[in-house]
Backbone bond lengths (Angstrom), bond angles and torsions (degrees), N, CA, C in turn:
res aa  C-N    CA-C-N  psi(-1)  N-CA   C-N-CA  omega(-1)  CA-C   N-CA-C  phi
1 X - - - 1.458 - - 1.516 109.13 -
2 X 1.188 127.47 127.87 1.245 120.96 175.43 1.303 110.27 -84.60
3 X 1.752 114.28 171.72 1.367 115.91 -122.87 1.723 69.83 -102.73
4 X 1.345 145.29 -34.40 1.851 110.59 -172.40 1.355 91.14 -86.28
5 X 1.235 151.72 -6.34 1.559 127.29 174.89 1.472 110.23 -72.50
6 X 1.470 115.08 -22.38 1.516 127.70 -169.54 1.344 96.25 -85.22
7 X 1.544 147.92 -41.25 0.984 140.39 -152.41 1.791 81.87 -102.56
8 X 1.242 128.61 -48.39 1.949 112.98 -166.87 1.679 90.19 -58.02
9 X 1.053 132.87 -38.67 1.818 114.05 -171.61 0.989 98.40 -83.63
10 X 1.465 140.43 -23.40 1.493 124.29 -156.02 1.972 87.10 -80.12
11 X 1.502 111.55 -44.78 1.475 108.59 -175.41 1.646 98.24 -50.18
12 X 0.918 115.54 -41.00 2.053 107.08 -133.52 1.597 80.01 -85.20
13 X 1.437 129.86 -44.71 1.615 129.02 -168.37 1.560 101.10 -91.86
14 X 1.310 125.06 20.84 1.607 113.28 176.08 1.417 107.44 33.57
15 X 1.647 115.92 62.66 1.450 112.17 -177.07 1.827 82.80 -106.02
16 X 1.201 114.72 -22.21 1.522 89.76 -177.24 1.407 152.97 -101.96
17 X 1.547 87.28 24.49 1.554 126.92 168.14 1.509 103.95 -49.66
18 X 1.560 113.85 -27.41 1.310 112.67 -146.63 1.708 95.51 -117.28
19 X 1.411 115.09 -0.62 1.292 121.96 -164.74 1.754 108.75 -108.62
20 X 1.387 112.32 151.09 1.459 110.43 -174.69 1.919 86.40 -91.67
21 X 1.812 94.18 170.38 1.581 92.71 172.44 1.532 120.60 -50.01
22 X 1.387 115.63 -36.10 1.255 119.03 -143.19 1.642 101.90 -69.54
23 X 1.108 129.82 23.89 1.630 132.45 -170.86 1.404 90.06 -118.04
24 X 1.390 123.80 -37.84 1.311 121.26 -176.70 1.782 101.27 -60.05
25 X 1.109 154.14 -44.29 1.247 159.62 -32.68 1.555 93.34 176.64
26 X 1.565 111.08 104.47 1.625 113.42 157.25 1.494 127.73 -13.35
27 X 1.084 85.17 -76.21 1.868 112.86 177.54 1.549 83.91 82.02
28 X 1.750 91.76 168.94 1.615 115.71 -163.27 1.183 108.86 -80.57
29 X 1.756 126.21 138.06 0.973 173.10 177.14 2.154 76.82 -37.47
30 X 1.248 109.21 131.83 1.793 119.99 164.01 1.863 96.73 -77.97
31 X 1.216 105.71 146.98 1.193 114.83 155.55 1.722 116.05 67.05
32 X 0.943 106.51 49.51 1.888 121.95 -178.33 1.173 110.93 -142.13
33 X 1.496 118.46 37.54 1.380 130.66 167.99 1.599 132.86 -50.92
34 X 1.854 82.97 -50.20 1.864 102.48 175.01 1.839 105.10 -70.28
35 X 1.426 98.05 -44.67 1.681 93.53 -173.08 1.456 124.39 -27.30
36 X 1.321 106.67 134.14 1.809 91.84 150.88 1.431 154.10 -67.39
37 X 1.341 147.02 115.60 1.296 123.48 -164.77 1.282 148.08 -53.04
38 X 1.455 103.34 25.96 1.270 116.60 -165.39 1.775 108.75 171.68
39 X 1.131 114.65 145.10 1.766 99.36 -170.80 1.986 88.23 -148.29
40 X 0.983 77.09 123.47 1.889 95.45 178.42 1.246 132.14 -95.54
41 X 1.152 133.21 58.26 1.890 145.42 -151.87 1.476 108.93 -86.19
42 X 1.457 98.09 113.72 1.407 96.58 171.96 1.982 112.08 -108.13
43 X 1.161 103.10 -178.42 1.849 101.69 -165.61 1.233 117.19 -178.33
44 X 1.161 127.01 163.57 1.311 120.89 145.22 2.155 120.30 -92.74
45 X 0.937 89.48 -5.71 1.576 93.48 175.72 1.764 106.12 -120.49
46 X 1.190 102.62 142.66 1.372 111.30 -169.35 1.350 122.23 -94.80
47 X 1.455 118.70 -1.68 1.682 148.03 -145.88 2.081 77.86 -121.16
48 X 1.086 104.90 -66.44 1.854 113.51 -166.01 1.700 86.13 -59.69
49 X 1.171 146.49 -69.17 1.157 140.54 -98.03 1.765 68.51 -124.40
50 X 0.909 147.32 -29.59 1.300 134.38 163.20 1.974 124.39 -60.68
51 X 1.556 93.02 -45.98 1.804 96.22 151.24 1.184 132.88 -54.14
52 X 1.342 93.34 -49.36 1.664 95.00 -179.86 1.675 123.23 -61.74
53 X 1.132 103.46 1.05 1.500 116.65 -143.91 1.608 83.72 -105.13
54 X 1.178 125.96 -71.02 1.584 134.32 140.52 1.426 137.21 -9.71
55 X 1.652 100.49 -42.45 1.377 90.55 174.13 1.696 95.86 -100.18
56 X 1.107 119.14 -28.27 1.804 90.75 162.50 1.170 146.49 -51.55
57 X 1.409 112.25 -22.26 1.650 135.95 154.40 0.976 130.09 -69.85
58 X 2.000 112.58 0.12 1.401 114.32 178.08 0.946 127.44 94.97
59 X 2.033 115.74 4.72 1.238 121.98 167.83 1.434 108.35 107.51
60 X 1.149 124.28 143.66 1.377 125.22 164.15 1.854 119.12 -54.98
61 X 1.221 87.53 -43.83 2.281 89.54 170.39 1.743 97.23 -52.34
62 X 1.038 146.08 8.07 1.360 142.20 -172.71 1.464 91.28 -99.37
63 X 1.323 134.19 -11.99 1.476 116.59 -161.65 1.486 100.48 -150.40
64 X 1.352 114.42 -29.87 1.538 116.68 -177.15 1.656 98.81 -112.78
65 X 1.532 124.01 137.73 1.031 132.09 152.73 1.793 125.17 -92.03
66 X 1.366 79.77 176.01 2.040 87.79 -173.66 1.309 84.03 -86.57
67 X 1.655 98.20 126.58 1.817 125.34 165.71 1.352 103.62 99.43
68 X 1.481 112.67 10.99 1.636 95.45 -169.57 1.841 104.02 -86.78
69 X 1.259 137.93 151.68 1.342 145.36 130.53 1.510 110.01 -41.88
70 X 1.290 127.06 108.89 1.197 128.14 158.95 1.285 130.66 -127.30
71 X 1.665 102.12 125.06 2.130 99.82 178.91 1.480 108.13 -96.70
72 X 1.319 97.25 151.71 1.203 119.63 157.20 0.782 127.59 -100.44
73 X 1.430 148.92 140.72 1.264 147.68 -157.85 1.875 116.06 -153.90
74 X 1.211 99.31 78.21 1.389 118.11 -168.18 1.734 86.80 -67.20
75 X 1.944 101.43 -173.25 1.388 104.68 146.15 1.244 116.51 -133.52
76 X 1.558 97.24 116.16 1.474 109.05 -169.18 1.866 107.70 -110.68
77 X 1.663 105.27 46.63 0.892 99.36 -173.39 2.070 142.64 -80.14
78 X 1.645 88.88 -17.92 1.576 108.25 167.37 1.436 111.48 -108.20
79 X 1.877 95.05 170.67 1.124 105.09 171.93 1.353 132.93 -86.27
80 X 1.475 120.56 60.65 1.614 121.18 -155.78 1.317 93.92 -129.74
81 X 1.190 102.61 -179.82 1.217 144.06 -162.45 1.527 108.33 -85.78
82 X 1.674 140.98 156.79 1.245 124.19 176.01 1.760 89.39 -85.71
83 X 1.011 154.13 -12.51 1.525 151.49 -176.65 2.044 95.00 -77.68
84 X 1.030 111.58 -36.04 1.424 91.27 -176.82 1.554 118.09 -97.71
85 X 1.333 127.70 26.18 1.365 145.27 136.99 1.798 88.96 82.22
86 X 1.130 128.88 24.16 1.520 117.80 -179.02 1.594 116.60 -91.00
87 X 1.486 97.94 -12.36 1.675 99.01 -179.35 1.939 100.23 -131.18
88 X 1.295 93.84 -157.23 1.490 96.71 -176.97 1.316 118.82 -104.45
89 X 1.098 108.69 122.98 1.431 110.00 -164.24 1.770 114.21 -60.03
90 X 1.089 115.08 133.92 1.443 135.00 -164.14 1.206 107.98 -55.16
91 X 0.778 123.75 -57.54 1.804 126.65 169.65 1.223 138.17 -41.79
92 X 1.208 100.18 -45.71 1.650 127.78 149.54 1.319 129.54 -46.13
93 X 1.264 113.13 -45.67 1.848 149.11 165.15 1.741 93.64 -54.88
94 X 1.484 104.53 -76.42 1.702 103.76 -168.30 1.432 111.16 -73.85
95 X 1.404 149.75 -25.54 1.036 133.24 131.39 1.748 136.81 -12.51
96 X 1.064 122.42 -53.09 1.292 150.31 -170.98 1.449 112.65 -79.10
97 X 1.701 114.16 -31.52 1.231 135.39 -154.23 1.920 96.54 -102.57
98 X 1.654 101.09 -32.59 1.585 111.81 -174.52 1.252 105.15 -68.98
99 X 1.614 123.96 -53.33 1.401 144.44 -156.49 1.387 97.94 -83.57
100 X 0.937 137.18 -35.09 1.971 126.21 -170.95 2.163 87.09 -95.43
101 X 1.018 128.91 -21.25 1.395 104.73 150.59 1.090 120.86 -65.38
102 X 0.979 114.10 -56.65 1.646 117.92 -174.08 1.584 113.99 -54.21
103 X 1.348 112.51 -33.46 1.551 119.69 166.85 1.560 99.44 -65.03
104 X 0.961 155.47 -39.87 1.443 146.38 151.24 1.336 98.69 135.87
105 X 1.332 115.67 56.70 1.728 131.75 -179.26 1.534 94.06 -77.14
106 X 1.425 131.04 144.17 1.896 147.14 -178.83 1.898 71.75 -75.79
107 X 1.449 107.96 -57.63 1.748 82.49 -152.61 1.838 84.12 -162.18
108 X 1.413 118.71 155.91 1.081 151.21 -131.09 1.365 119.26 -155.23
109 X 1.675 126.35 83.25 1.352 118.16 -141.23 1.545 70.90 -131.65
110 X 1.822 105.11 147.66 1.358 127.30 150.23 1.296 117.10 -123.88
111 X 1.363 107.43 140.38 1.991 120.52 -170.61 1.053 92.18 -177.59
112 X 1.810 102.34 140.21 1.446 137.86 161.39 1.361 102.92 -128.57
113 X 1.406 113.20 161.74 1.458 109.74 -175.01 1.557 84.58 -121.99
114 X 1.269 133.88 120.05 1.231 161.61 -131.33 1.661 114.05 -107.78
115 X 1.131 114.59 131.75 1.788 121.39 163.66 1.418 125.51 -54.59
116 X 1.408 89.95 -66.08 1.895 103.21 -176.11 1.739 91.75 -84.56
117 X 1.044 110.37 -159.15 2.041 130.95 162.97 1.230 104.82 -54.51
118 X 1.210 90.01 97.29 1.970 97.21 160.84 1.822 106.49 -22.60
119 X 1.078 107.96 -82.98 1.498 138.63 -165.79 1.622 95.48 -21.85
120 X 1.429 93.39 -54.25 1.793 114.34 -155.70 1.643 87.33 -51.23
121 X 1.649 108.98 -78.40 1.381 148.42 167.21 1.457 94.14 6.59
122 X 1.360 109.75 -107.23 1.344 125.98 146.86 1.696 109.01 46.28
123 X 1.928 84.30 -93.15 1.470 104.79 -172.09 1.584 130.83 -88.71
124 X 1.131 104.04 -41.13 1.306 105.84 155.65 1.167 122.51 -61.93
125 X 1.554 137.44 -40.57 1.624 123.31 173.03 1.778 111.16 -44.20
126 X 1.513 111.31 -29.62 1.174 108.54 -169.65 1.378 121.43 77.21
127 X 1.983 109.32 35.78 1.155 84.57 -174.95 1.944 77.46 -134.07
128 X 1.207 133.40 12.78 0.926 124.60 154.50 1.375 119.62 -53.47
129 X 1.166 106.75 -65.24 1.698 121.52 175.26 1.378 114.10 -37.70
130 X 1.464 111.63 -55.19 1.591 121.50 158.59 1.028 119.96 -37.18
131 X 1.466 138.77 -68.96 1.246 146.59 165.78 1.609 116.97 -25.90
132 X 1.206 112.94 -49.92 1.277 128.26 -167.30 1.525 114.25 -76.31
133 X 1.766 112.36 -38.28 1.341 116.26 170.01 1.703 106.50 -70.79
134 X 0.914 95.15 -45.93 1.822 72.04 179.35 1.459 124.80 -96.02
135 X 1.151 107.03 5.89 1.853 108.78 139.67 1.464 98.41 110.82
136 X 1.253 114.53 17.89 2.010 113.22 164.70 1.269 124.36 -81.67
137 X 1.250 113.45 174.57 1.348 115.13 169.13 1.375 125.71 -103.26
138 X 1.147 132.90 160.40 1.762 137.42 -146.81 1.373 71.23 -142.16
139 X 1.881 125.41 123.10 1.147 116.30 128.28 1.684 124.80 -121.76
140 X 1.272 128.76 139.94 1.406 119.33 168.80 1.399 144.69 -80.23
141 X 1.415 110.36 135.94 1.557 108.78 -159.64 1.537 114.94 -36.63
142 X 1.412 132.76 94.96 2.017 115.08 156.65 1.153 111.20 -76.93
143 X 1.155 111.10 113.16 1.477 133.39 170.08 1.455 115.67 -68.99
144 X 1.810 122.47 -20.39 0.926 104.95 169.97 1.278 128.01 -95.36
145 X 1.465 102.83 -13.75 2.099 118.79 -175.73 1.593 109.65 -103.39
146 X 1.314 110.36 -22.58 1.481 119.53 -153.50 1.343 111.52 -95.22
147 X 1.576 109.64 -47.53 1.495 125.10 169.44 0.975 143.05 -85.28
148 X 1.444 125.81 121.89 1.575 129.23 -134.88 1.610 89.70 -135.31
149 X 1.686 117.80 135.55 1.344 103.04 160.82 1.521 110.41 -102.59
150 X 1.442 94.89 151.96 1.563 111.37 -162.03 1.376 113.93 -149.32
151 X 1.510 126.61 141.66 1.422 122.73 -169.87 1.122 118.13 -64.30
152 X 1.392 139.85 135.33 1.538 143.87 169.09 1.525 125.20 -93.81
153 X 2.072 104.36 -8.79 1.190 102.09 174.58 1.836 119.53 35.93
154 X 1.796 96.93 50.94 1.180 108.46 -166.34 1.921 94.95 -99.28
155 X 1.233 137.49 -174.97 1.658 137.10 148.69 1.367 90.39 -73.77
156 X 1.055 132.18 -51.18 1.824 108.79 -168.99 0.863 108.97 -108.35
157 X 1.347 152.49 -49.58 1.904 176.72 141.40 1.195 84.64 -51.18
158 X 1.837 95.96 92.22 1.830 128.71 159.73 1.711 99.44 -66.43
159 X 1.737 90.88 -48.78 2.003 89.15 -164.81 1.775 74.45 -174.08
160 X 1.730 90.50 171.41 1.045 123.35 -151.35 1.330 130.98 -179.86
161 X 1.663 130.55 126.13 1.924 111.87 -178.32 1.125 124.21 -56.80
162 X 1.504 124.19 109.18 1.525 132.05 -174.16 1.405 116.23 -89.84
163 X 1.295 136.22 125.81 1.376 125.41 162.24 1.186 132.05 -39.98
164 X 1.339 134.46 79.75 1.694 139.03 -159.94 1.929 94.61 -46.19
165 X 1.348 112.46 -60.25 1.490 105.37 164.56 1.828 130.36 -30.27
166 X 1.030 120.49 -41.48 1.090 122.88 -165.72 1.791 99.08 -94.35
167 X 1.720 122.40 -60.70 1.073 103.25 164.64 1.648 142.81 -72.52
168 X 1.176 130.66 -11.02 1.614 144.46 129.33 1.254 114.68 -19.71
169 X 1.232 135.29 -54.70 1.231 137.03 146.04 1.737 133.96 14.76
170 X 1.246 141.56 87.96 1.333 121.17 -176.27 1.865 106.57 -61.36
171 X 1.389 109.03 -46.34 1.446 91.31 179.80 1.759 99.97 -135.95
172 X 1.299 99.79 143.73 1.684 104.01 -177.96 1.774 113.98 -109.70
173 X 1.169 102.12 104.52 2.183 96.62 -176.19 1.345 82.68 -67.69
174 X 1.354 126.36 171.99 1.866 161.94 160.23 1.383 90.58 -118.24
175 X 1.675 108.31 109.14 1.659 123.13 163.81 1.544 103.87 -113.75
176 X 1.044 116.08 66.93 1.497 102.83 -175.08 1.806 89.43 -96.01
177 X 1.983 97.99 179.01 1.658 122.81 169.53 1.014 100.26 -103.24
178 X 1.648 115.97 160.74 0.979 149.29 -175.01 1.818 99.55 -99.37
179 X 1.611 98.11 93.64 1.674 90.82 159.07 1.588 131.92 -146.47
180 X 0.883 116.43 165.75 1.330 107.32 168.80 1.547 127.88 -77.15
181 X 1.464 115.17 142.49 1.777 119.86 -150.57 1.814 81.91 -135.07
182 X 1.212 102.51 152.77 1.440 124.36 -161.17 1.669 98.43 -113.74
183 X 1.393 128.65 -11.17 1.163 128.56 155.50 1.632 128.92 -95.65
184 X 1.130 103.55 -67.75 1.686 117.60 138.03 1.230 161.68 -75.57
185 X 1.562 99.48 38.50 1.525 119.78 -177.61 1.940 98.45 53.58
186 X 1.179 130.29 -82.69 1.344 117.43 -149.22 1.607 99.04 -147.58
187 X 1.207 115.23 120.66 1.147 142.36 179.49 1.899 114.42 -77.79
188 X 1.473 118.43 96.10 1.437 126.50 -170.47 0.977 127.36 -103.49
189 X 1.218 126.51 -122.16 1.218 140.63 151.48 1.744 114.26 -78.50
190 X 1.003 134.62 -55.35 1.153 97.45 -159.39 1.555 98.88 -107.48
191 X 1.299 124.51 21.45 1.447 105.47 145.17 1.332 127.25 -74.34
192 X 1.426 100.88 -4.58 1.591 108.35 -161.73 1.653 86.82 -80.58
193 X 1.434 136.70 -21.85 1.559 120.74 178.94 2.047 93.84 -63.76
194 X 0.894 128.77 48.90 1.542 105.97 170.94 1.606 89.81 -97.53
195 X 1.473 101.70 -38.92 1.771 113.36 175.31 1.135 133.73 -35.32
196 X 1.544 108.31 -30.32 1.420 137.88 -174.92 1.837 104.91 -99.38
197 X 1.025 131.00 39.13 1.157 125.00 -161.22 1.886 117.88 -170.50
198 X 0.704 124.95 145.39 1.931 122.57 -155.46 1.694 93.19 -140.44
199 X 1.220 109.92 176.97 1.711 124.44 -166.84 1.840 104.98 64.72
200 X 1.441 128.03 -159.05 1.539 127.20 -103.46 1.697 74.17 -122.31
201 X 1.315 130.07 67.59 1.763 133.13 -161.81 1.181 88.70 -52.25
202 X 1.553 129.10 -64.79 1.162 119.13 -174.69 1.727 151.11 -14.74
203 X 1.448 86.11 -32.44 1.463 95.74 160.92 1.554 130.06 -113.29
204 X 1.496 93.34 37.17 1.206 92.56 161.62 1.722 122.03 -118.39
205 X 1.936 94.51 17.54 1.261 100.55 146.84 1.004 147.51 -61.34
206 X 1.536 107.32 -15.92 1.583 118.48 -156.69 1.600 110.15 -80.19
207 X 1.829 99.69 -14.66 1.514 99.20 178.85 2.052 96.32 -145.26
208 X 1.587 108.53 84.96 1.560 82.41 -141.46 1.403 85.92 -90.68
209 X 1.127 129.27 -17.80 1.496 115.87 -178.48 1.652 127.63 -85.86
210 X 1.340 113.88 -0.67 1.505 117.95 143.51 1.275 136.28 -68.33
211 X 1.613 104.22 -44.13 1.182 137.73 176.57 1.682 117.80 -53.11
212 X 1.708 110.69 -59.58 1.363 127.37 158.38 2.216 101.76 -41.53
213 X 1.276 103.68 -64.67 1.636 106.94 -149.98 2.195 93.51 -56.54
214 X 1.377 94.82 -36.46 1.641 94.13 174.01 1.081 125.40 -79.22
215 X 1.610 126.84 -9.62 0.978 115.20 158.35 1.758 120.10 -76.17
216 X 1.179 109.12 -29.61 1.404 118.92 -156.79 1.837 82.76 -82.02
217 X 1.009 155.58 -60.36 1.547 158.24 99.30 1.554 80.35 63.57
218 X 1.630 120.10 -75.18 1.857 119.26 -128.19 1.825 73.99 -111.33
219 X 0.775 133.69 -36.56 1.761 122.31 -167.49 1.507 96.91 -64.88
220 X 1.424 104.46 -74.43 2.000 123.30 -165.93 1.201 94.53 35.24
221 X 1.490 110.43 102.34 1.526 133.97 163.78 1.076 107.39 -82.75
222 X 1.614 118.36 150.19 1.485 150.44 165.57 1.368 102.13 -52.69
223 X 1.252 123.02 -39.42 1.708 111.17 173.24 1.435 76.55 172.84
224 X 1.912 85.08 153.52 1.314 141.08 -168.10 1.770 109.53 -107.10
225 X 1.441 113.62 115.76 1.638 98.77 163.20 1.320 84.75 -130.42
226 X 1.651 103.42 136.88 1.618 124.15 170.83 2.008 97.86 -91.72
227 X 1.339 96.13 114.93 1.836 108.96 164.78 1.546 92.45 -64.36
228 X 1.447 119.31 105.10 1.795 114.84 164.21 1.642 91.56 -117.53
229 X 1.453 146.11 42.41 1.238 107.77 171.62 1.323 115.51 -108.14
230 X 1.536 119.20 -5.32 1.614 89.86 147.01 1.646 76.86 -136.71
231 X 1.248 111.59 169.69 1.868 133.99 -164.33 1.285 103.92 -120.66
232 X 1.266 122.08 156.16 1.421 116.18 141.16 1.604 136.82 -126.19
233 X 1.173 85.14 131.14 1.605 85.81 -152.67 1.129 111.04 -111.74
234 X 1.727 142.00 40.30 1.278 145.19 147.15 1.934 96.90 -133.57
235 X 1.451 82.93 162.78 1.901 81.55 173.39 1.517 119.47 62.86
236 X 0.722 137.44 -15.33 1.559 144.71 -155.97 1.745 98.49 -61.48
237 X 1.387 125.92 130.82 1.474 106.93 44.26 1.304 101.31 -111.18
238 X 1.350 145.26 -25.58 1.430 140.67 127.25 1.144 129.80 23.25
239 X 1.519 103.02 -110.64 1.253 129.64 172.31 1.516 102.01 89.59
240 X 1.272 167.80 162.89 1.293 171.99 77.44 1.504 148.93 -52.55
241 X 2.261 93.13 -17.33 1.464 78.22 -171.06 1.900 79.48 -135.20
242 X 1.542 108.19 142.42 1.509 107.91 171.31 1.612 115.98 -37.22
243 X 0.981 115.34 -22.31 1.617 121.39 -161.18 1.774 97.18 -80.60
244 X 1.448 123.09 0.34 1.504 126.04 -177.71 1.527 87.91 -117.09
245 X 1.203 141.94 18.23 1.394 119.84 155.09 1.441 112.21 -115.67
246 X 1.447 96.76 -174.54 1.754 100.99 178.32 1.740 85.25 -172.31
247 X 1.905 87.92 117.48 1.387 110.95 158.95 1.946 113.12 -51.58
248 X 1.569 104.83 110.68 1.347 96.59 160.77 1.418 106.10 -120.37
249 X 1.466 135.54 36.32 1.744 146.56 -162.93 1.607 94.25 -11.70
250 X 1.379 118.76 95.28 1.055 122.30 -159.52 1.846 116.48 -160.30
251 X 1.295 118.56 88.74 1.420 125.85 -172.36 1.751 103.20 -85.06
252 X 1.361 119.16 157.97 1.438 129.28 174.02 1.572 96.24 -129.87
253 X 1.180 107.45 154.68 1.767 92.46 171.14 2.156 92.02 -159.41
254 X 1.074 91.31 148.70 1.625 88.20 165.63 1.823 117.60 173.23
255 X 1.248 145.76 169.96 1.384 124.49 -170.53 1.561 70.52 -96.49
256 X 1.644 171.87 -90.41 1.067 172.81 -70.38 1.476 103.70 -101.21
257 X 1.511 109.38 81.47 1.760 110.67 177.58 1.336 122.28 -38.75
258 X 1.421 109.77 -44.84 1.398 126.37 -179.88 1.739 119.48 -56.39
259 X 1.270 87.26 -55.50 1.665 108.73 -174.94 1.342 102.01 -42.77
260 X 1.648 108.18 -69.71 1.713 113.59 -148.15 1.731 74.31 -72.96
261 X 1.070 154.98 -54.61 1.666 142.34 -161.90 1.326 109.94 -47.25
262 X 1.446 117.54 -45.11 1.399 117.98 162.10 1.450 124.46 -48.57
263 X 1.428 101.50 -59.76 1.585 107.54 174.17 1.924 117.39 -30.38
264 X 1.311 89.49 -65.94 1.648 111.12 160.20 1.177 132.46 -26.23
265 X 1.712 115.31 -64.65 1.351 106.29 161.57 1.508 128.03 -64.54
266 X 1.325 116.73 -39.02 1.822 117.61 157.33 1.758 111.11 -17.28
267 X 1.273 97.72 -61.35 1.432 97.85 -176.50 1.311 116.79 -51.71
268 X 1.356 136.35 -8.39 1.017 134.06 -166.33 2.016 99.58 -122.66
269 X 1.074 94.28 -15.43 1.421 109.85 -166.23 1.208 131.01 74.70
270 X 1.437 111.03 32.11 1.387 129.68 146.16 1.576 128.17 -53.22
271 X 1.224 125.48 109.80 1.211 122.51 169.57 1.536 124.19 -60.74
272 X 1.451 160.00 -153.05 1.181 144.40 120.70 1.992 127.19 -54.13
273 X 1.535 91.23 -33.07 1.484 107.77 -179.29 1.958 124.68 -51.60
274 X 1.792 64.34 -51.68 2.074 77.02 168.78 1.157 128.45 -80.89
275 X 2.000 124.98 -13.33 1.267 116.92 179.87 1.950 101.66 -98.96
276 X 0.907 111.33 123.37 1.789 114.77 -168.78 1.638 102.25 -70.28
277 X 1.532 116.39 -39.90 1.552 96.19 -174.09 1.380 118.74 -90.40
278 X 1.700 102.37 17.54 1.744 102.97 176.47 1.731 92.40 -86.23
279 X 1.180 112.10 -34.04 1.299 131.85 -179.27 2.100 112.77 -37.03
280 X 1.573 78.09 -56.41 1.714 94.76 -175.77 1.481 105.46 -84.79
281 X 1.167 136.23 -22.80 1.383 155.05 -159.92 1.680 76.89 -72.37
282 X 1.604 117.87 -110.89 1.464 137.94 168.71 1.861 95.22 0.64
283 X 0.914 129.86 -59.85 1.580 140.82 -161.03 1.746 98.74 -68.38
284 X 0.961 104.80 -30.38 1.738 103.14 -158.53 1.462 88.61 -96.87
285 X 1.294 141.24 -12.35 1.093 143.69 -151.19 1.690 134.93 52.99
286 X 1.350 91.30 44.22 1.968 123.43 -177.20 1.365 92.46 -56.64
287 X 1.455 120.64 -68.69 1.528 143.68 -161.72 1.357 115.03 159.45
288 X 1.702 121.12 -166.82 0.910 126.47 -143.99 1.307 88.52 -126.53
289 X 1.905 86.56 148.86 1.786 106.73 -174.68 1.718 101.30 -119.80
290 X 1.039 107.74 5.07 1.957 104.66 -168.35 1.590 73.34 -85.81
291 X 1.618 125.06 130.30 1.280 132.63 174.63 1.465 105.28 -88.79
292 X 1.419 104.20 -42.86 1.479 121.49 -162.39 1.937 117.24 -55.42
293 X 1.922 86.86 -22.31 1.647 87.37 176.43 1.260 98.51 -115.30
294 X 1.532 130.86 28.66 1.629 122.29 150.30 1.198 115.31 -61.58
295 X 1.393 108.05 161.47 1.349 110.51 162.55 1.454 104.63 -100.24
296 X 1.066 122.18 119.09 2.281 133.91 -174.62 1.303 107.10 -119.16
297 X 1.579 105.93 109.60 1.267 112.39 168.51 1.548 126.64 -115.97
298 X 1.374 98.56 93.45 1.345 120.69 175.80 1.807 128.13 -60.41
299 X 0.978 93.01 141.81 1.645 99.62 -165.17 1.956 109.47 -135.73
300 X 0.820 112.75 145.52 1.658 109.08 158.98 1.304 99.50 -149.96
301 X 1.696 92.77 150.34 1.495 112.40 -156.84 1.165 95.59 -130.55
């Protein structure tokens, strides 16, 4: 059964009241034995250094199959600019969007369910346009047809409105940015599931680093690429003025949610110790934060 026909009956028959996340859950790519756990691309182009990043992992067919439905799930959550590092840089987006066709994806959808105006979001991130050149689909969150609440069998996040789009999905990449967050030190990957998610987000500040590790728990994407090539690293999650970023042309890529999140905070000079939901991540059995016994295969292009 493929994995959104399993999740549309599991919604409609409340079969998954009874189910842990891990059914929701990609699971790992067959045959990526040799790969490394993690591939580190540096560049001056963010489109190259995102391929390259891919074919060090063995290719996008390592994670996407022929016929699969696959989302992407950038964060296209403000209204900025790709220069003010608040969303995902576009290039990165259409890269990602070329290669899971070419892996022989039925169809290839990108959506975030958005902060500011969708609409705005959209176009100004510059990654609509992206989307469109390399031949995907852009859909926007309906909150009233689309979003379904559904159990997350989270420690804190029992259940919650899920994007039927995003989990329907045969395989889901995590394209989030690399930034700095004024509550939680640094905003990664798996805050970026807030995107993936509908009802009152806001309060799921009140405990956000449980909240993040359970979401990332019920999503568990097929693979993770962290947008690091330029960051922002004051103000975040925002950010507004170029003078809060800093070009590091810098891709992470890996199926190990944990890992490349780790990688991430490094950039900032975060250890694992100081970020708490890498902490719970590792604990829940997300993946692994000891970097030192990854295998990192670094590249510059």
């Amino acid at each position: 059964m493929k994995r959104r026909t399993f999740i549309k009956e599991a919604a409609v028959g409340g079969m998954a009241l009874g189910l842990a996340p891990r059914w929701l859950a990609a699971g790992p790519a067959v045959g990526r034995a040799a790969a490394p756990d993690i591939a580190l691309v540096e560049g001056a182009s963010p489109y190259a250094i995102t391929k390259e990043a891919l074919a060090a992992l063995g290719g996008m067919s390592a994670f996407v199959g022929r016929g699969d439905k696959v989302v992407i799930k950038p964060n296209i959550g403000w209204d900025r600019t790709p220069e003010m590092a608040a969303c995902t840089n576009p290039e990165v987006v259409k890269a990602l969007v070329e290669l899971a066709q070419e892996a022989g994806a039925k169809s290839v959808i990108v959506i975030d369910n958005t902060t500011n105006q969708a609409r705005r979001c959209y176009i100004r991130s510059g990654i609509q346009e992206a989307v469109k050149q390399a031949g995907g689909t852009m859909l926007f969150v309906d909150e009233q047809h689309r979003v379904r609440k559904m159990p997350l069998g989270g420690t804190w996040l029992k259940e919650w409105d899920v994007v039927l789009d995003v989990v329907e999905a045969d395989k889901i990449i995590n394209v989030p940015i690399a930034k700095h967050h004024s509550l939680c030190k640094v905003t990664l990957g798996m805050k970026n599931w807030l995107g993936g998610i509908g009802g009152a987000r806001n309060q799921l500040h009140q405990r956000i680093d449980e909240a993040v590790v359970d979401l990332a728990a019920f999503f568990k994407p097929a693979l993770t690429v962290l947008d690091a090539y330029r960051i922002l690293v004051r103000n975040g999650p925002q950010g507004g003025r170029i003078s809060d970023t800093e070009l590091r042309e810098t891709v992470v890529a890996g199926a190990d949610a944990a890992a490349v999140e780790t990688m991430g905070a490094s950039l900032f000079g975060y250890t694992p110790a100081e970020v708490p939901h890498l902490r719970m991540a590792r604990d829940r059995g997300l993946g692994r934060i000891d970097v030192e016994e990854l295998n990192i295969e670094k590249r510059k292009i």
